[in-house]
C-alpha positions in Angstrom: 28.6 -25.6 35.9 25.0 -26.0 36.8 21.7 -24.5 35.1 19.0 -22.8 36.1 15.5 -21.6 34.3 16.3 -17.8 34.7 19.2 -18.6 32.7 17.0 -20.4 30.2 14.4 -18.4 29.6 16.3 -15.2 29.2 17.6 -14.0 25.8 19.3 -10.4 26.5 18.2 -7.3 28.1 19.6 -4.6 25.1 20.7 -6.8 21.6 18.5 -8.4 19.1 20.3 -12.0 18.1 21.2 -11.8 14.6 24.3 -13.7 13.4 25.7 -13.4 10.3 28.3 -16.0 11.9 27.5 -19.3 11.7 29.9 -19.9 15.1 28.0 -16.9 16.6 24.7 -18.5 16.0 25.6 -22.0 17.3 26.8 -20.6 20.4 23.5 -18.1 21.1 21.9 -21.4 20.0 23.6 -23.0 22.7 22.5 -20.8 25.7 18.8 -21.7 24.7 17.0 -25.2 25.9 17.4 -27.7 24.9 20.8 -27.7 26.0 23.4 -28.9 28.6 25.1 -27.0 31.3 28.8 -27.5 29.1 26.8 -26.7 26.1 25.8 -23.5 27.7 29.2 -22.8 29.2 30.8 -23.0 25.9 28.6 -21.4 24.1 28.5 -18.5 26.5 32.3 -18.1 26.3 32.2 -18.4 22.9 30.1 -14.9 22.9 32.3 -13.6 25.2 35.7 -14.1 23.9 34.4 -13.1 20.3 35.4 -9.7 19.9 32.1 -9.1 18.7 30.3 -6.5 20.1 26.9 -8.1 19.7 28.4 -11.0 21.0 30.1 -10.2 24.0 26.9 -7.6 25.5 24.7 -10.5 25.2 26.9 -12.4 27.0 27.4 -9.5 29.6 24.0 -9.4 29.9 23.4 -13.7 30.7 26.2 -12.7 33.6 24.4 -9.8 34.7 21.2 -12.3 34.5 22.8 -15.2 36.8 24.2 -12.2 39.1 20.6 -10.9 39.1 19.6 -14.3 40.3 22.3 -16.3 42.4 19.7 -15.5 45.6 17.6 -17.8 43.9 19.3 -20.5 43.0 22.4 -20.2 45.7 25.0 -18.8 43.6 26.1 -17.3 39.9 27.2 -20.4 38.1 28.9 -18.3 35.4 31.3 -16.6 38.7 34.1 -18.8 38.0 34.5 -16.6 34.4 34.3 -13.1 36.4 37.4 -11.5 36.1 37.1 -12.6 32.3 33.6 -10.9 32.2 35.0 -7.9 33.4 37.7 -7.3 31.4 35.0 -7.8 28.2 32.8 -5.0 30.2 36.2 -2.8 30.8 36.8 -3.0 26.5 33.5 -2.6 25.5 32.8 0.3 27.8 36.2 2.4 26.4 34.2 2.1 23.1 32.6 5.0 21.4 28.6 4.9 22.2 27.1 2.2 19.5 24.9 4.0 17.5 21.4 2.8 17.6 19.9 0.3 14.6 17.5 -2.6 14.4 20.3 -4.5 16.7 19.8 -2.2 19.8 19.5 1.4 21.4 22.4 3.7 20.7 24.7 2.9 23.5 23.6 -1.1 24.4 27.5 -2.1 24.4 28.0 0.5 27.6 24.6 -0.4 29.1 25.7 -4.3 28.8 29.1 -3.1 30.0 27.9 -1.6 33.0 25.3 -4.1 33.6 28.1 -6.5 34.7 30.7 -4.1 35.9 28.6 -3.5 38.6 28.2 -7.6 39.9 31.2 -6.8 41.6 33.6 -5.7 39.3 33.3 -1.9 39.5 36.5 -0.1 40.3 37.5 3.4 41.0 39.4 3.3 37.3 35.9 3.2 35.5 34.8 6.3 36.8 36.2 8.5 34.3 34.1 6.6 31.4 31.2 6.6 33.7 31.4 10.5 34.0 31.3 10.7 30.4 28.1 8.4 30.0 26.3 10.8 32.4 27.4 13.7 31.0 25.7 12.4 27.8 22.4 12.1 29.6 21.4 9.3 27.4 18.2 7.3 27.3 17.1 6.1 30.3 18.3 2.6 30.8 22.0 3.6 29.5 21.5 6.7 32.0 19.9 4.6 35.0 22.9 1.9 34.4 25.3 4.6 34.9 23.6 6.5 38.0 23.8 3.1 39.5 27.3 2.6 38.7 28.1 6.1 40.0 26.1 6.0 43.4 28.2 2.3 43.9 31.8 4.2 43.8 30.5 7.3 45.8 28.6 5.4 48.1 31.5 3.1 48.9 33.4 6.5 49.6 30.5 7.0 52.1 30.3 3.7 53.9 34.3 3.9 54.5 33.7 7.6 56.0 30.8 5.9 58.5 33.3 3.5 59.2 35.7 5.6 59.7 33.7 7.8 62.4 33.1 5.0 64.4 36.7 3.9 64.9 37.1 7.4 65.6 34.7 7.5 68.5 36.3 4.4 69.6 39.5 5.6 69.6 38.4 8.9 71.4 37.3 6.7 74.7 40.8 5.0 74.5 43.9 6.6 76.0 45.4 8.9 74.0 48.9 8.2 72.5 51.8 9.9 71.5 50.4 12.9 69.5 53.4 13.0 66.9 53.0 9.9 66.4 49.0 9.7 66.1 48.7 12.9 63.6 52.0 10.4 61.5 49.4 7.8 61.9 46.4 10.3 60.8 48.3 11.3 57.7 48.7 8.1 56.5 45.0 6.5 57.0 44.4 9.6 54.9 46.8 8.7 52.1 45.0 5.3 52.6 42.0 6.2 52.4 38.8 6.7 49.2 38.0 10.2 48.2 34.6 10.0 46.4 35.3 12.0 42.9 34.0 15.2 42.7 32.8 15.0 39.0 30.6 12.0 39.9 29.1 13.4 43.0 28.3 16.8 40.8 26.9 14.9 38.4 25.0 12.1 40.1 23.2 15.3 41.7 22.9 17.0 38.4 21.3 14.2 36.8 18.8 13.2 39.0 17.7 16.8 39.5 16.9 16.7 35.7 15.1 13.5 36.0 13.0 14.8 38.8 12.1 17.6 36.7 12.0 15.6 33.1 9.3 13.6 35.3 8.0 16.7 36.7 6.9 18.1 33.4 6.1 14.9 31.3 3.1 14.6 34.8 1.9 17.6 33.0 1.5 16.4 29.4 -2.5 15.1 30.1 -3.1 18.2 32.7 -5.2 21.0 30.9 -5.5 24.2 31.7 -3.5 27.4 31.1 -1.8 27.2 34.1 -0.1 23.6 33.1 0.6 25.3 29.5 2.6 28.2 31.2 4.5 25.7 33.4 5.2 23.9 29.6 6.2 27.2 28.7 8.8 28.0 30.9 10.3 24.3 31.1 11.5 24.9 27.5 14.2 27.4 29.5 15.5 24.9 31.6 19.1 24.8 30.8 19.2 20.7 30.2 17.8 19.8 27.1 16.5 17.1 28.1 13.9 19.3 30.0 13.3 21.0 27.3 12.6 18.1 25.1 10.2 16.8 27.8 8.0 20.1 27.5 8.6 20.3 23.7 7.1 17.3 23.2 4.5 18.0 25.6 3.4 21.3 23.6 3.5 19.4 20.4 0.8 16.8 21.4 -3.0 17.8 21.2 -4.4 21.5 20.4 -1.8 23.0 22.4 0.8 22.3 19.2 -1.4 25.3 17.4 -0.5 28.3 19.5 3.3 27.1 20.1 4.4 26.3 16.9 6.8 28.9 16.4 8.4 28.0 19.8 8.8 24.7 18.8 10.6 25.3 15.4 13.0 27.8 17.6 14.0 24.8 19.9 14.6 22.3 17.1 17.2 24.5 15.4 18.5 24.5 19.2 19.4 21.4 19.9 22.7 19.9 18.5 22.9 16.7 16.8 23.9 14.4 19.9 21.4 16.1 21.7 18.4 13.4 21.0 15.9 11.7 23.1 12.4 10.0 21.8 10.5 13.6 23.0 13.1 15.5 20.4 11.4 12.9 18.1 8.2 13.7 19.1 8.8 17.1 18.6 10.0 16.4 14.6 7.1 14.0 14.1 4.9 17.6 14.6 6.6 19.4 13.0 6.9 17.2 9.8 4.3 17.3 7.0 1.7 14.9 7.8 0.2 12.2 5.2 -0.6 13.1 1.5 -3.8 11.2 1.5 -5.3 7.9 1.3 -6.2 7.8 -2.2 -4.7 10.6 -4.1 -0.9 10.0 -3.5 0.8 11.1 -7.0 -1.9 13.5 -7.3 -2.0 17.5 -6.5 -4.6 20.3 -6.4 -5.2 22.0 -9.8 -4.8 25.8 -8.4 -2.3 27.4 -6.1 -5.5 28.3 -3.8 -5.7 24.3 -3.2 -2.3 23.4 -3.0 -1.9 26.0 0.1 -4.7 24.6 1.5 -3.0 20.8 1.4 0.0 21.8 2.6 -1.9 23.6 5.2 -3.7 20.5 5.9 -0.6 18.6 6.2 1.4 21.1 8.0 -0.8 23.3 9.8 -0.2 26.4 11.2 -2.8 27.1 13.6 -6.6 26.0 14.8 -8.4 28.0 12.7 -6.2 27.5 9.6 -6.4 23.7 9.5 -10.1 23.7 10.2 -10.5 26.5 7.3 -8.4 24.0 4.9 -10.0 21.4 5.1 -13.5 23.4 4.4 -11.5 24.5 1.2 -10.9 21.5 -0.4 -14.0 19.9 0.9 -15.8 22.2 -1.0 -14.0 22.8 -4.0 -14.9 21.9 -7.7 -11.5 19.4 -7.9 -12.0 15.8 -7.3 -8.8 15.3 -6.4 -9.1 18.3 -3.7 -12.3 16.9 -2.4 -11.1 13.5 -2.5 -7.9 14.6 0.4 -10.1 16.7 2.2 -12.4 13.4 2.6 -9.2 11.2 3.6 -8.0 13.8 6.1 -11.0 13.6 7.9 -10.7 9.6 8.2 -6.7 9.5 8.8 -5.5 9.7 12.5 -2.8 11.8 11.1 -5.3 14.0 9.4 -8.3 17.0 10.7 -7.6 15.2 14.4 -4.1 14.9 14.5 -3.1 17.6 17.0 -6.6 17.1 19.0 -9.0 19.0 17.1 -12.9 17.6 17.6 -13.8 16.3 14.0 -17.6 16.2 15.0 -17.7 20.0 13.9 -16.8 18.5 10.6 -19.1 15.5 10.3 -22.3 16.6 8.7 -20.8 18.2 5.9 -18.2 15.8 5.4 -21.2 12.6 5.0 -22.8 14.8 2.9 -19.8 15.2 0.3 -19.1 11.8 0.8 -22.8 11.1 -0.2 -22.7 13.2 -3.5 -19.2 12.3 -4.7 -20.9 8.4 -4.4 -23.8 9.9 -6.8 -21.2 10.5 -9.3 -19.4 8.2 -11.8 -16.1 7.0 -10.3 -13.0 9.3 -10.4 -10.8 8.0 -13.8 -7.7 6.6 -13.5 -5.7 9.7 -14.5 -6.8 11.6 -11.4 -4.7 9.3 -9.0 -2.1 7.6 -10.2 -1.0 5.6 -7.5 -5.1 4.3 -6.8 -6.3 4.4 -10.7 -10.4 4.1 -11.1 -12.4 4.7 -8.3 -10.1 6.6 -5.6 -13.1 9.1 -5.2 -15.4 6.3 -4.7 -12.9 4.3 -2.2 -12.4 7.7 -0.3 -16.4 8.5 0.3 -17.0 4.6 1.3 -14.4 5.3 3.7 -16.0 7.8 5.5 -19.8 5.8 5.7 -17.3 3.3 7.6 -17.7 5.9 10.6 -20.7 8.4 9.6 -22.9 6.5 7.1 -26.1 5.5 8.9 -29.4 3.6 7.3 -30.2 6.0 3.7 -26.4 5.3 2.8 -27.2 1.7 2.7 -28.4 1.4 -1.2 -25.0 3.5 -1.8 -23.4 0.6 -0.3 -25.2 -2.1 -2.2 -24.5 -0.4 -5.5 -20.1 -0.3 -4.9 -20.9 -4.2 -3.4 -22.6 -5.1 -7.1 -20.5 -2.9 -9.1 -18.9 -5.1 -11.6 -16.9 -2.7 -13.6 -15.6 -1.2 -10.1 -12.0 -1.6 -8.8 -10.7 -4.1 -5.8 -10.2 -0.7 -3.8 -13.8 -0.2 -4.2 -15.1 -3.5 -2.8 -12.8 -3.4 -0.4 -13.9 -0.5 0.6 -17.9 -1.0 0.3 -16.7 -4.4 2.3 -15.6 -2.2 5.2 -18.4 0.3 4.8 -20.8 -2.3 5.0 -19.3 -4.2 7.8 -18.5 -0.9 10.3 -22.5 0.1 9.2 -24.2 -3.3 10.1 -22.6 -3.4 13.6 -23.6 0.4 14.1 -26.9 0.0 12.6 -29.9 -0.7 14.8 -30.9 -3.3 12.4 -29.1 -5.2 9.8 -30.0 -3.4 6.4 -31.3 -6.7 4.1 -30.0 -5.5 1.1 -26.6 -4.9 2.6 -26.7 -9.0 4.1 -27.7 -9.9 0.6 -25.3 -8.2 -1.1 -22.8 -9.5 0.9 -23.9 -13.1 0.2 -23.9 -12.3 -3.2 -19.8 -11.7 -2.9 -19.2 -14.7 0.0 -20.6 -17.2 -3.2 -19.2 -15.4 -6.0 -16.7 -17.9 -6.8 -14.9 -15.4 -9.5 -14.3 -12.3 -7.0 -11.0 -12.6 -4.7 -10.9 -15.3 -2.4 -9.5 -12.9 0.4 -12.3 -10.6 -0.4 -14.7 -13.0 0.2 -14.1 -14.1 3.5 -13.8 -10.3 4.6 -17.3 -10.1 3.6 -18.1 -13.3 5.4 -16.3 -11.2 8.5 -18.6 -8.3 7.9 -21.8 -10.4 9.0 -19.7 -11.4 12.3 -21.6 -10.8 16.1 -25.0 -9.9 14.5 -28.0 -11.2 16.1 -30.4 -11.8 13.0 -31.6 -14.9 11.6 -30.8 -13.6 7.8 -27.2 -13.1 8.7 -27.5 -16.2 10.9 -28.6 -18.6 7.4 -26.2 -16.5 5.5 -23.1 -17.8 7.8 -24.6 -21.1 7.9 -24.5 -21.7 4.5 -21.1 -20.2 4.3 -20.0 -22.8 6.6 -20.9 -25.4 4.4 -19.2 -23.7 1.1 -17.2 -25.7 -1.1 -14.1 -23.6 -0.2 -12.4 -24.2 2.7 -11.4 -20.5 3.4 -15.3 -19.6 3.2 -16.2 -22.5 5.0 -14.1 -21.3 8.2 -14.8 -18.0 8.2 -18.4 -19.2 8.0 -17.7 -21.5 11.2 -16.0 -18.7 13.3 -19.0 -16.7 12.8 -21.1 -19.3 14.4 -19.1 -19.6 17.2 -20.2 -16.4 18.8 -22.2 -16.6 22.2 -25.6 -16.5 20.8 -25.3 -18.7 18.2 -22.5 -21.3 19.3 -24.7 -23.4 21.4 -27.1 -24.1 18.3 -24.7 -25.1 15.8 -22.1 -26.9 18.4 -23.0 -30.3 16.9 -22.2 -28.7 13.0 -19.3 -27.3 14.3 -17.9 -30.4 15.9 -18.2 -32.4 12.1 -17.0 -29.4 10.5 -13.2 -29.5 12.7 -13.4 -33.3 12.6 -13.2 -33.0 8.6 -10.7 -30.6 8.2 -7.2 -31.2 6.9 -4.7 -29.8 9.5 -2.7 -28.0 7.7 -5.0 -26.7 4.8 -7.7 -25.0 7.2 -5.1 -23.0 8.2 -4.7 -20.9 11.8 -7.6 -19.5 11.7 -9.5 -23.0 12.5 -7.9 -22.7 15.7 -10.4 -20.1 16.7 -13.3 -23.1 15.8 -11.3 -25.9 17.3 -11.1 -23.8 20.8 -14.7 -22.9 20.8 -15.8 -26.3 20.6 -13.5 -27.4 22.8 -14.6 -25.4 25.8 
């Protein structure tokens, strides 16, 4: 047996290797380089006389791989094992679909199955399980092995029938013959001859019309307009589901999810428990509450009034009502209600999860944010899960997109809090760094507050350098000293962070020199990966 680099290079094309079996794992080991062509040989036999299924679809899939490219290379040099190969793909294709996991897609050992069965070992005996796959409509590689499968049986059916009608004109120009004797003869070419089977020619056509519309509607998902929403509309009545799903899922992304989502709960008690496809999952996801909150998990409303409006929030029933829900809370006299509202307006699962335009929301929204940071910090017993501060955290979270030069001193107060919690830092760290790289000009008090931290050789290491990160890409000659001296801290995690930060375009070419004795002193291993990003720079 010889090797070649597709062979290699290639792992599977449905399994995840994981062996529990030490065996198992020597052979996969095996098919990887370094290794020898009877290294590979046996350890790709070894997969395929397992009886595992894992085991043997990977190695379907190597002899789908070398089949794939023999044009290459001049030939398969697993072919000498086909007939063995097949017989694997014959067993593992009269298997019940394997359900989906971490391993693979539901269905991989059929998909490996068919993957080789069709290298030239597809027979008109595997066309009954092949009618079964495609009357699954599975997901599309399982459903695209078995078209192709299909088309080869009833497209060999087709060729013999051209065949056939040339010989036939041939034999019309010769003399005729005995004409007893050439409808005996006639008879018998028919006995001998393929008959494409009905159930896959039906299906074949029946599943690539419902691709061609599954593609049909899913072009629609990103069209707007009434007219593409009425088109959704009506695709939920195909009669497949996987049409159906298709337009579901379409009508469940964006604003139109609002107006149809009484539809949409009608065609998920619909579909049976085999029927699924990732736009059925779509389709859930929508429907399912969405988050609790950033900050408040373990916490709820104190009135019914508020608890309607979170689950409202989380699960809402229309345009008008989310948007009303969130004003609720916002403006409520509960911290905890006014600390959700402020985290659905940040969370890309909250205000703007099906679409809607949280602009409309901003201004009031920063100016909460702005009182609830005038007030003492939430206590503990309001969130259980945060503890001291979650108001706090939740307001610094939204200056990290709306606060703008007069939130700066709010900033600098949650950076020098001593009495306030991790959360808190981590969250002025944020709001701090998001501001300075929005900001026209770096706020001073914010850089020196954040140098404060970077040399504050009590606070948490990791905290630290995220505030070293915060000063990263601005052009100012505060920040500028402030990374410089960072660079030459006494700890090497500052000291790196401070050296990435120099190596930005308009400040690289100044400090190449200090840079250069700054890599040449590090230990290789203790400066960890992120040196890398210095060691590159001054190599270039």
């Amino acid at each position: 047996m010889y090797l070649t680099v597709f062979l290699l290079e290639f792992q599977s094309w449905y399994w995840k290797r994981k062996f529990r079996d030490e065996e198992l794992r020597d052979a996969f080991a095996a098919t990887n380089d370094p290794t020898t062509p009877e290294a590979f040989e046996q350890g790709f036999l070894t997969l395929l006389r397992s009886g595992d299924t894992v085991a043997c679809g990977i190695a379907l899939d190597f002899y789908d791989r070398a089949e794939m490219t023999s044009r290459y290379v001049g030939g398969n040099p697993l072919e000498p094992h086909a007939e063995e190969v097949f017989a694997v793909a014959r067993r593992l294709l009269a298997q019940p679909p394997r359900p989906g996991d971490a391993i693979a897609k539901e269905g991989a050992n059929h998909a490996s199955a068919l993957a080789a069965l069709v290298r030239g070992g597809l027979e008109d005996r595997d066309a009954d399980a092949i009618a079964e796959i495609l009357a699954r409509m599975p997901e599309v590689n399982l459903l695209e092995r078995a078209l192709d499968a299909a088309h080869l049986l009833v497209d060999e059916e087709e060729e013999y029938e051209e065949e056939e009608a040339e010989q036939e004109e041939e034999r019309g120009d010769a003399e005729e013959g005995d004409a007893e004797e050439g409808v005996e003869e006639e008879e018998a070419e028919q006995e001998d001859g393929w008959a494409p089977d009905p159930r896959l020619v039906a299906l074949i056509a029946r599943v690539e019309a419902c691709r061609d519309r599954v593609a049909a509607v899913a072009a629609l998902r990103e069209t707007p307009g009434a007219e593409a929403t009425e088109s959704l509309v009506r695709a939920t009545d195909d009669a497949e589901w996987r049409v159906q799903q298709e337009a579901a899922a379409a009508l469940a992304a964006g604003t139109r999810f609002y107006a149809h989502r009484p539809l949409l709960e009608r065609l998920v008690r619909s579909w049976s428990a085999d029927q699924r496809s990732t736009a059925a999952d779509e389709v859930r996801d929508a429907l399912a509450e969405g988050p609790h909150s950033l900050y408040w998990e373990g916490a709820e409303p104190p009135s019914a009034e508020l608890r309607d409006a979170h689950r409202e929030l989380r699960s809402p029933t229309g345009e008008a009502a989310h948007r009303s829900a969130l004003r609720t809370m916002l403006h409520s006299a509960s911290p905890v209600a006014v600390g959700i509202a402020l985290d659905h307006f940040r969370l890309a699962e909250g205000i703007a999860r099906f679409g809607l335009d949280d602009a409309e929301h901003a201004a009031e929204v920063l100016a909460v944010a702005r009182a609830v940071l005038r007030q003492p910090p939430s206590p503990a017993e309001l969130s259980p899960e945060t503890g001291f501060g979650a108001s706090h955290a939740g307001a610094l979270n939204v200056l990290n997109e709306l606060g703008e030069p007069e939130d700066a001193a709010a900033i600098v107060a949650a950076l020098r809090a001593d009495t306030a919690p991790d959360v808190v830092h981590d969250c002025a760290v944020a709001a701090a760094s998001w501001c300075l790289e929005r900001w026209e000009a770096p706020d001073e008090q914010v850089v020196a507050s954040l140098e404060e931290l970077i040399f504050d050789g009590s606070a948490d290491m990791e905290l630290r350098a995220d505030a070293v990160n915060a000063l990263f890409g601005l052009d100012d000659p505060r920040v500028t000293a402030v990374l410089v001296r960072a660079a030459h801290s006494v700890d090497l995690s500052i000291q790196v962070e401070g050296a990435i930060g120099l190596t930005y375009d308009h400040l690289i070419d100044q400090h190449r020199e200090l840079l250069r004795e700054l890599v040449a002193s590090w230990p290789e291993e203790e400066a960890g990966d992120r040196a890398r990003i210095v060691r590159d720079a001054v190599d270039e």
